[in-house]
DRENKOLMAR-460310 format. One record per residue: x, z, y of N, C-alpha, C in turn; residue in one letter; residue number from 1. Coordinates in nm, 3 decimals. Atoms other than C-alpha are relative to their C-alpha. Last residue first. Layout:
% DRENKOLMAR-460310
+---------+---------+---------+---------+---------+---------+---------+---------+---------+----+-----+
|     n_u |     n_w |     n_v |    ca_u |    ca_w |    ca_v |     c_u |     c_w |     c_v | aa |   i |
+---------+---------+---------+---------+---------+---------+---------+---------+---------+----+-----+
|       X |       Z |       Y |       X |       Z |       Y |       X |       Z |       Y |  A | NUM |
...
+---------+---------+---------+---------+---------+---------+---------+---------+---------+----+-----+
***
This chain:
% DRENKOLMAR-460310
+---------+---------+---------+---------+---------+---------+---------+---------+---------+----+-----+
|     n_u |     n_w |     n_v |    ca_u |    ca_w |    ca_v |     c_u |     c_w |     c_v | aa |   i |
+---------+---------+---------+---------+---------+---------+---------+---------+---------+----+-----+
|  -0.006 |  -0.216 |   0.043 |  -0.201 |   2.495 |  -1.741 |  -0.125 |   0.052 |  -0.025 |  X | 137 |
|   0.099 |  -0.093 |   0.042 |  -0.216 |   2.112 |  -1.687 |   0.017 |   0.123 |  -0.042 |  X | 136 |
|   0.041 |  -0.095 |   0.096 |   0.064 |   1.914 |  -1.618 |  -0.124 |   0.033 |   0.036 |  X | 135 |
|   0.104 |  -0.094 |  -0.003 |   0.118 |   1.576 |  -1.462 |  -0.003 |   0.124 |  -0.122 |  X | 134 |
|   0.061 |  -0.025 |   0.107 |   0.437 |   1.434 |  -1.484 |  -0.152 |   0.109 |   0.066 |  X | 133 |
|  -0.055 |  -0.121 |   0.057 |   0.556 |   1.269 |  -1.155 |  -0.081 |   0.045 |  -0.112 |  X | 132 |
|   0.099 |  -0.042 |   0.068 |   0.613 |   0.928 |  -1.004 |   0.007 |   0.086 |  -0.073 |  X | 131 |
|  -0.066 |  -0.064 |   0.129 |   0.740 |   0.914 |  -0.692 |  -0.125 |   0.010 |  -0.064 |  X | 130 |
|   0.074 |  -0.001 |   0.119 |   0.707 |   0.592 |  -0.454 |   0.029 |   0.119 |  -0.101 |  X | 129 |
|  -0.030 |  -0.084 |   0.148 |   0.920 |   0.612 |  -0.163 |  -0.151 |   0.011 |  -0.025 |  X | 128 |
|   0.013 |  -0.145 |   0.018 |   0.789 |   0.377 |   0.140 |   0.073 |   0.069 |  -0.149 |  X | 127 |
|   0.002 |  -0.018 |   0.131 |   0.870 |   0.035 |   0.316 |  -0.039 |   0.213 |   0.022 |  X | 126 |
|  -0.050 |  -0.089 |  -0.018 |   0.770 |  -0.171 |   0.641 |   0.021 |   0.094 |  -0.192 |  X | 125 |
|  -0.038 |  -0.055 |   0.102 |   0.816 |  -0.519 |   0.721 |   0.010 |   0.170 |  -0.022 |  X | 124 |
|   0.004 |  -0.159 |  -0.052 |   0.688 |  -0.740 |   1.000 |   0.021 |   0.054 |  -0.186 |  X | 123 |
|  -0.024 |  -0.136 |   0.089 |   0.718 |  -1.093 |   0.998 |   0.053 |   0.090 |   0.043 |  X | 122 |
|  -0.115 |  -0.137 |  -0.018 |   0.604 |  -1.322 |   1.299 |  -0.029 |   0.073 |  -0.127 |  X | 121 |
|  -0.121 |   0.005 |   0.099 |   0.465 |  -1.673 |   1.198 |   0.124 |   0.118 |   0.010 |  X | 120 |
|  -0.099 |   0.055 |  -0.079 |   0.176 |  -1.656 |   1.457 |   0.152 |  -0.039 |  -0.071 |  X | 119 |
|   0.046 |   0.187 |  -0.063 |  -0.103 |  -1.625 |   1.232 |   0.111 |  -0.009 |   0.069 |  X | 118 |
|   0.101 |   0.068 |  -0.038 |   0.103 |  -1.306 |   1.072 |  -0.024 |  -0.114 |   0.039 |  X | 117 |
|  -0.009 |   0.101 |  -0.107 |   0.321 |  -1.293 |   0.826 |  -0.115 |   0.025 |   0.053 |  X | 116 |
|   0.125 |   0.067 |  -0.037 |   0.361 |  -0.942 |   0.577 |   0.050 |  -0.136 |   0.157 |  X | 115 |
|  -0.024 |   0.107 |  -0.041 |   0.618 |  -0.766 |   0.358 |  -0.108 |  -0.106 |   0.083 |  X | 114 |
|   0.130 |   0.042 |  -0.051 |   0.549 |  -0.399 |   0.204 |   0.095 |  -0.132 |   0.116 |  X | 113 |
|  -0.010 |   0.057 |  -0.169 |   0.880 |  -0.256 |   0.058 |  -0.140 |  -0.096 |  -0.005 |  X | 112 |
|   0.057 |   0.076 |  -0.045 |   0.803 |  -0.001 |  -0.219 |   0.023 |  -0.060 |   0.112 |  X | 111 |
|   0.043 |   0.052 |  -0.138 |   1.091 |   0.203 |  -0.318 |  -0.106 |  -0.055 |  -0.009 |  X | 110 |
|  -0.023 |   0.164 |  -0.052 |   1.094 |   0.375 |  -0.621 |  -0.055 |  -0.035 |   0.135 |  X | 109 |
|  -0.008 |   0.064 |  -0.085 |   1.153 |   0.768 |  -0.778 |   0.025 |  -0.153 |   0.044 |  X | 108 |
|  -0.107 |   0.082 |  -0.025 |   1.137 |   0.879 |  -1.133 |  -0.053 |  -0.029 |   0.173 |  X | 107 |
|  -0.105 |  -0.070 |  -0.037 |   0.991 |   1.133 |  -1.294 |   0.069 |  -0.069 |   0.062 |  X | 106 |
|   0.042 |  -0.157 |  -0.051 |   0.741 |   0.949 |  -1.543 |   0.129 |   0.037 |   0.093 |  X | 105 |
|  -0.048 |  -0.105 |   0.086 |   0.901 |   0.546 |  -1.550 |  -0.067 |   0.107 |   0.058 |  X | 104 |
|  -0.103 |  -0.115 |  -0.087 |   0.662 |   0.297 |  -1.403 |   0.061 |   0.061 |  -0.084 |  X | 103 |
|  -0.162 |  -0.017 |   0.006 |   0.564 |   0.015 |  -1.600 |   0.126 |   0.078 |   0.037 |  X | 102 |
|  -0.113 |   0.043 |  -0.134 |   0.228 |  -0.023 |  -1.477 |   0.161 |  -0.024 |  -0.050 |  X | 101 |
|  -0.015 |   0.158 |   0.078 |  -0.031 |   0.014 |  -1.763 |   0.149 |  -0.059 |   0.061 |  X | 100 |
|  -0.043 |   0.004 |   0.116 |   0.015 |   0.443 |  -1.739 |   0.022 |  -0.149 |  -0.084 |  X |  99 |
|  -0.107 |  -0.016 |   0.013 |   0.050 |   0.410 |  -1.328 |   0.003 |  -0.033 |  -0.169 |  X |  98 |
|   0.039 |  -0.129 |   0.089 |  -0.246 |   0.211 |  -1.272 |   0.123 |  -0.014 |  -0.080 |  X |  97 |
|  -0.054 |  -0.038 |   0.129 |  -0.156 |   0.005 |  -0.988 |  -0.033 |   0.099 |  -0.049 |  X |  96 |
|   0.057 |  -0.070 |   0.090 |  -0.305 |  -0.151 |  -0.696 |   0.016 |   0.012 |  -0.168 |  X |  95 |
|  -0.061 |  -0.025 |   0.118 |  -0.155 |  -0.282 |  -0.405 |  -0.039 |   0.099 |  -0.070 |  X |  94 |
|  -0.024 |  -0.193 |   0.072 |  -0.401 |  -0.412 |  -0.185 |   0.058 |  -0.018 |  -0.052 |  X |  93 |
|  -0.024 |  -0.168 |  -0.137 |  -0.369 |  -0.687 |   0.088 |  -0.029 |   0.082 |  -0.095 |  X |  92 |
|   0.134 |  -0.038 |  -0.085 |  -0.264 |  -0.991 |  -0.181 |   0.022 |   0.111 |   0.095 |  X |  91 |
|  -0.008 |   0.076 |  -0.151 |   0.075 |  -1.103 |  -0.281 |  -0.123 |   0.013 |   0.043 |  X |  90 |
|  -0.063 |  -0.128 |  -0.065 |   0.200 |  -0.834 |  -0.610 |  -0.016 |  -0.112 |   0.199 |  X |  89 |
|  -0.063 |   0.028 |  -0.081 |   0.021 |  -0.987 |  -0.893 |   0.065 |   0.070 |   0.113 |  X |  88 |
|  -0.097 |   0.095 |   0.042 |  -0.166 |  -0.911 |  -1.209 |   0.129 |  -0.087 |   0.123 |  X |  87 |
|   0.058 |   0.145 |   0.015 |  -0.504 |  -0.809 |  -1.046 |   0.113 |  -0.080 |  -0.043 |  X |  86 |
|   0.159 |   0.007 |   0.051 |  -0.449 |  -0.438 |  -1.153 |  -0.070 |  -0.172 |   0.006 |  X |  85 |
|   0.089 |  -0.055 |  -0.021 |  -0.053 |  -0.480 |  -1.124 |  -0.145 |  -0.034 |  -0.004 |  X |  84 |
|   0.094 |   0.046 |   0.072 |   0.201 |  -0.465 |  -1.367 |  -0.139 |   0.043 |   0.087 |  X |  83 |
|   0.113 |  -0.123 |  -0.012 |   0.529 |  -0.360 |  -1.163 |  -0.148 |  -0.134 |  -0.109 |  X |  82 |
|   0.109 |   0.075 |   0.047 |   0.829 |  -0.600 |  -1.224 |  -0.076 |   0.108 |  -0.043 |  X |  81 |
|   0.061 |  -0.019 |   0.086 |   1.121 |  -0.389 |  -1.063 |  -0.145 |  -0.048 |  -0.067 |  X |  80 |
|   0.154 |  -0.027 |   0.031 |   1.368 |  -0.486 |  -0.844 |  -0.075 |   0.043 |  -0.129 |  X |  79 |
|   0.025 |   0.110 |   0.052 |   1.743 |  -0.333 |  -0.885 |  -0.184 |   0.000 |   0.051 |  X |  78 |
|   0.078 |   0.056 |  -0.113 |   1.798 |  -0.082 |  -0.604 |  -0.031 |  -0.108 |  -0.093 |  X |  77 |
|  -0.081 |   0.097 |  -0.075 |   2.150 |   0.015 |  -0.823 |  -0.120 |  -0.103 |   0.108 |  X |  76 |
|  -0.051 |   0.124 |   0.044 |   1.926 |   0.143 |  -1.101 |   0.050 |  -0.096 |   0.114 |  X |  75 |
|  -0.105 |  -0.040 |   0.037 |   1.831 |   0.489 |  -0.952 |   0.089 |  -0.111 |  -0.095 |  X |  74 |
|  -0.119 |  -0.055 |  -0.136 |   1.676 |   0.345 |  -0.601 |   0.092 |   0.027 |  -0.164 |  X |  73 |
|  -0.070 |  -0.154 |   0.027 |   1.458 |   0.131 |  -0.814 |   0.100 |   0.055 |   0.006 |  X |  72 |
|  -0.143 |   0.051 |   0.035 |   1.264 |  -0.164 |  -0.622 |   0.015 |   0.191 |  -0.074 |  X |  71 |
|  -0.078 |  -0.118 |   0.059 |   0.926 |  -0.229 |  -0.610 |   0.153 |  -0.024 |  -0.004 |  X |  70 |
|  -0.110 |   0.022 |   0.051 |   0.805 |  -0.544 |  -0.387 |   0.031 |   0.145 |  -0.011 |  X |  69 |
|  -0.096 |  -0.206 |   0.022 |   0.503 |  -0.565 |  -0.190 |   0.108 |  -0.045 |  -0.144 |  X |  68 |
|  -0.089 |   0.041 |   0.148 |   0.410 |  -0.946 |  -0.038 |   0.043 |   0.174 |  -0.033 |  X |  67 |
|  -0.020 |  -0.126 |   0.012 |   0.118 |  -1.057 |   0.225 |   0.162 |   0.002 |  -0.166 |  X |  66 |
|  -0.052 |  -0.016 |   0.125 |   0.061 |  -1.367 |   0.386 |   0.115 |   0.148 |  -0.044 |  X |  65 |
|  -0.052 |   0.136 |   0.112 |  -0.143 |  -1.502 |   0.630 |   0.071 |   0.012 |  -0.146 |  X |  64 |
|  -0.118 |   0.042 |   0.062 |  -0.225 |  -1.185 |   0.875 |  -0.033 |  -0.131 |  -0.122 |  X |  63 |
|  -0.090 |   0.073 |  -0.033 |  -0.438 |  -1.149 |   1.141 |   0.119 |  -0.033 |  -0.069 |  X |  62 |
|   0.070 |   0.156 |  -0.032 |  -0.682 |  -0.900 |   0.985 |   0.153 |  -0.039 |   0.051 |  X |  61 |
|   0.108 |   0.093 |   0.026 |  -0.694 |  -0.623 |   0.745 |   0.020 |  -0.195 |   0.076 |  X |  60 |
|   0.084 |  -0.001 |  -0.100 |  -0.356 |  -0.443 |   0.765 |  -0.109 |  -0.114 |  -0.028 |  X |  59 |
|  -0.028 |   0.010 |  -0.110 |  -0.229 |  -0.348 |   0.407 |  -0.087 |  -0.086 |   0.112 |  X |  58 |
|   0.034 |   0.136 |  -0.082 |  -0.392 |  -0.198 |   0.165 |   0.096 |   0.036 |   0.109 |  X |  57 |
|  -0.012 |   0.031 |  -0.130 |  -0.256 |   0.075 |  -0.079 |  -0.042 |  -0.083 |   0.044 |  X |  56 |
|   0.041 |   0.097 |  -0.084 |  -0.385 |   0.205 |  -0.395 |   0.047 |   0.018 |   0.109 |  X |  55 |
|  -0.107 |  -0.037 |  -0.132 |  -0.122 |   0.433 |  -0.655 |  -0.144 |  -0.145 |   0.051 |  X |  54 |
|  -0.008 |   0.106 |  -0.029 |  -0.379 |   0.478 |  -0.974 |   0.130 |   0.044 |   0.127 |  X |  53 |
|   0.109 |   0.043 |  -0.160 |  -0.362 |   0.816 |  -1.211 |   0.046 |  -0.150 |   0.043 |  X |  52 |
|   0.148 |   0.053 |   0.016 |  -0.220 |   0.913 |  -1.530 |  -0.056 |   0.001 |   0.093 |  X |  51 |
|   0.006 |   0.122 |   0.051 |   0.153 |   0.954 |  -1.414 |  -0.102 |  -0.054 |  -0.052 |  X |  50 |
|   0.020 |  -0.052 |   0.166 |   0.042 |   1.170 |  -1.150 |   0.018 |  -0.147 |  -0.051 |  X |  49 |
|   0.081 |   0.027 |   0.033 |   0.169 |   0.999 |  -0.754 |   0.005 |   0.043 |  -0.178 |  X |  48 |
|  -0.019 |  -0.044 |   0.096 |   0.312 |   1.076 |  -0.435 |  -0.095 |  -0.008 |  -0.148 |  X |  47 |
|   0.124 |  -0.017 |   0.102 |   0.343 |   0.842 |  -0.225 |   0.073 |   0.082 |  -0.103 |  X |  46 |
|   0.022 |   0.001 |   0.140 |   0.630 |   0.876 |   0.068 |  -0.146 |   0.002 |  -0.064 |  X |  45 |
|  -0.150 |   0.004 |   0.042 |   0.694 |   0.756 |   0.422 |   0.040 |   0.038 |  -0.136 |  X |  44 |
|  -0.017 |  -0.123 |  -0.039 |   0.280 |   0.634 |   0.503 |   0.185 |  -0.003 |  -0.072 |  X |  43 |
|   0.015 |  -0.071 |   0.085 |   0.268 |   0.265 |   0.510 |   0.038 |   0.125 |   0.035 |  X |  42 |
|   0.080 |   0.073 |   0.101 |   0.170 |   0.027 |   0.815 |  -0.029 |   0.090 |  -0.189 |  X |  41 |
|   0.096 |  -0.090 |   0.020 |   0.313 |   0.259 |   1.043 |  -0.075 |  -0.039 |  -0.061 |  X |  40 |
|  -0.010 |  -0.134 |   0.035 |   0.644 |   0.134 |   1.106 |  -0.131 |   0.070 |  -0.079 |  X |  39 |
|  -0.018 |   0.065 |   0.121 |   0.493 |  -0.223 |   1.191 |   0.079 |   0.126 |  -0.097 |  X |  38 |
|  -0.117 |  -0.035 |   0.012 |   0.376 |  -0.084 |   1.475 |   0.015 |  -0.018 |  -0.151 |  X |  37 |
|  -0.012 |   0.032 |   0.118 |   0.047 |  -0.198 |   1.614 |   0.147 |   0.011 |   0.000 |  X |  36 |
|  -0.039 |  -0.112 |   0.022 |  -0.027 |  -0.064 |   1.973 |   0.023 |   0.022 |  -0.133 |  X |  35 |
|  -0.130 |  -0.188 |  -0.074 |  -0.195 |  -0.274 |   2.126 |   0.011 |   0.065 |  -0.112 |  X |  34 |
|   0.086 |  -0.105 |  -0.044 |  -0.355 |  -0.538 |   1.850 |   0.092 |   0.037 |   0.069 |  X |  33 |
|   0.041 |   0.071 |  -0.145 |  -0.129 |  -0.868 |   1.775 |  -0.071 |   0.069 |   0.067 |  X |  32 |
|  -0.051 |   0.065 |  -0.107 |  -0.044 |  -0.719 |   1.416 |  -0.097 |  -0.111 |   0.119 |  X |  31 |
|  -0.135 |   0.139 |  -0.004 |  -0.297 |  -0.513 |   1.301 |   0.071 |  -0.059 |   0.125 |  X |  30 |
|  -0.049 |   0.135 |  -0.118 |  -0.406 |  -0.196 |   1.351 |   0.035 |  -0.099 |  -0.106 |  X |  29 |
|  -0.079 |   0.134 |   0.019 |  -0.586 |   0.042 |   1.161 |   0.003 |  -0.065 |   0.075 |  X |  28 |
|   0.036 |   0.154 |   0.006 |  -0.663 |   0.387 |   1.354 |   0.105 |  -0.096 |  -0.038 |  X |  27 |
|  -0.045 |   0.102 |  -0.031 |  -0.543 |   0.709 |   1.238 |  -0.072 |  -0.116 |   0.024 |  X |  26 |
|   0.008 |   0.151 |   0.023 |  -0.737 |   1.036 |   1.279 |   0.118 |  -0.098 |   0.050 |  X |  25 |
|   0.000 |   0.052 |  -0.059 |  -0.540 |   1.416 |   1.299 |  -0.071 |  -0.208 |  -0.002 |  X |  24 |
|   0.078 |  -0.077 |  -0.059 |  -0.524 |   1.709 |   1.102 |  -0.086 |  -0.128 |   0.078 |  X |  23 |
|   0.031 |   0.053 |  -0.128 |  -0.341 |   1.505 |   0.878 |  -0.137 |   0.052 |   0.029 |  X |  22 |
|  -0.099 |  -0.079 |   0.000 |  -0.293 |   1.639 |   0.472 |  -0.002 |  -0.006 |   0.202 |  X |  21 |
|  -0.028 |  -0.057 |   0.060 |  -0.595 |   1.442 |   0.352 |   0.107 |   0.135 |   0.071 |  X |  20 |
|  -0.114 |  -0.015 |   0.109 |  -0.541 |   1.133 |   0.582 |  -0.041 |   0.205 |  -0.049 |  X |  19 |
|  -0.058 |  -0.165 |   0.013 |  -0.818 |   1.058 |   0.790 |   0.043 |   0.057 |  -0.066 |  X |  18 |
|  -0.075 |  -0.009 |   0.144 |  -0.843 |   0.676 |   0.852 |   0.040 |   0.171 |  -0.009 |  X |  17 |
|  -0.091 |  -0.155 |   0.004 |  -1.057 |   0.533 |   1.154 |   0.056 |   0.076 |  -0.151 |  X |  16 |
|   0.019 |  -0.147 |   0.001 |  -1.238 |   0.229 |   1.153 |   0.143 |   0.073 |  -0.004 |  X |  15 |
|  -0.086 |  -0.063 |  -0.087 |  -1.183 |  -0.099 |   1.297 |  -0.031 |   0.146 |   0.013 |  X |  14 |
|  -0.084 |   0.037 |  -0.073 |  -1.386 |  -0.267 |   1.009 |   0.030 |   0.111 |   0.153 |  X |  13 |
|  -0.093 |   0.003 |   0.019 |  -1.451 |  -0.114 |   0.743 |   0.054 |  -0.068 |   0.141 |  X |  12 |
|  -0.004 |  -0.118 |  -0.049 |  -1.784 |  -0.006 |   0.813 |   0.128 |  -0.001 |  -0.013 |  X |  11 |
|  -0.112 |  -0.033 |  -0.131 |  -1.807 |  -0.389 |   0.839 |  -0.036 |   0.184 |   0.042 |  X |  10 |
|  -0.149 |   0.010 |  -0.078 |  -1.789 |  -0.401 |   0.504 |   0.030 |   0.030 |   0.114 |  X |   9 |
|  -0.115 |  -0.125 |   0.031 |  -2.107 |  -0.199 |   0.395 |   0.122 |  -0.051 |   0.014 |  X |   8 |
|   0.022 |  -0.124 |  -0.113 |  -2.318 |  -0.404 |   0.660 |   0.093 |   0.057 |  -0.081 |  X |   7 |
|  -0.054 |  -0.025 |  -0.152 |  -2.197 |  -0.732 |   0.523 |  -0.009 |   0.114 |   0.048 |  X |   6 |
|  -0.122 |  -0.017 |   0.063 |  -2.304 |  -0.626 |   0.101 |   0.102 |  -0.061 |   0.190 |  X |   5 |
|  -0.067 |  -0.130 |   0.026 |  -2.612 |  -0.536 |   0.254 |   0.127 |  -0.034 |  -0.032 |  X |   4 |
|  -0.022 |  -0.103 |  -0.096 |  -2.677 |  -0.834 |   0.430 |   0.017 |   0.135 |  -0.064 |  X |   3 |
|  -0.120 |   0.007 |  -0.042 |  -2.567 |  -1.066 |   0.169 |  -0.044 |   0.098 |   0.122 |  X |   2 |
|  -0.121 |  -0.052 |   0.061 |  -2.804 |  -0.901 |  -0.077 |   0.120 |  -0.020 |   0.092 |  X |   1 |
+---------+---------+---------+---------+---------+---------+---------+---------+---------+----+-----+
***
């Protein structure tokens, strides 16, 4: 069992990421890799149905400590206490299901993504969050 459940991780490791809308593969970096840019850790907006999940990870290895943080641009940037799937907001995924979450329908929020690596360098990058009504026709 532990060799299967090793072989299907490390297909995770230093793979390639082919975004949907991107013609083009990304490779994950982390910090201390060439060519890791702390820019590029999240894409610049999510877009997301209010009955659906929002998942992000951030970078797999060399880091210590992770942190995402909602904020809402139309309440003066106040934060916002998100409800997420494991109840917290300091692991490498962020994973929310929008209808338990707390989100408002229609609304736009920051996400800032916060991370240390082994060396004690922070790196920070953020994205818009919208969340929108799903129809059906």
């Amino acid at each position: 069992m532990e060799d299967m459940v090793e072989q299907y991780n490390g297909a995770y490791t230093g793979v390639s990421l082919t975004l949907s809308d991107d013609a083009e593969s990304t490779e994950i970096l982390s910090p201390g890799e060439p060519g890791f840019d702390e820019n590029d850790m999240l894409r610049d907006e999510y877009f997301v149905w209010e009955d659906a999940s929002l998942i992000l990870a951030a970078p797999p290895k060399n880091v210590v400590r992770y942190s995402w943080t909602m904020y809402d641009l139309d309440d003066g940037y106040s934060e916002v206490a998100v409800m997420t799937a494991n109840g917290k907001n300091t692991g490498r995924e962020f994973v929310v299901y929008i209808p338990h979450s707390g989100l408002e329908v229609n609304h736009v929020y920051k996400l800032v993504l916060q991370i240390r690596d082994t060396g004690g360098a922070d790196y920070k990058d953020s994205c818009s969050v919208v969340v929108y009504k799903h129809y059906i026709f």
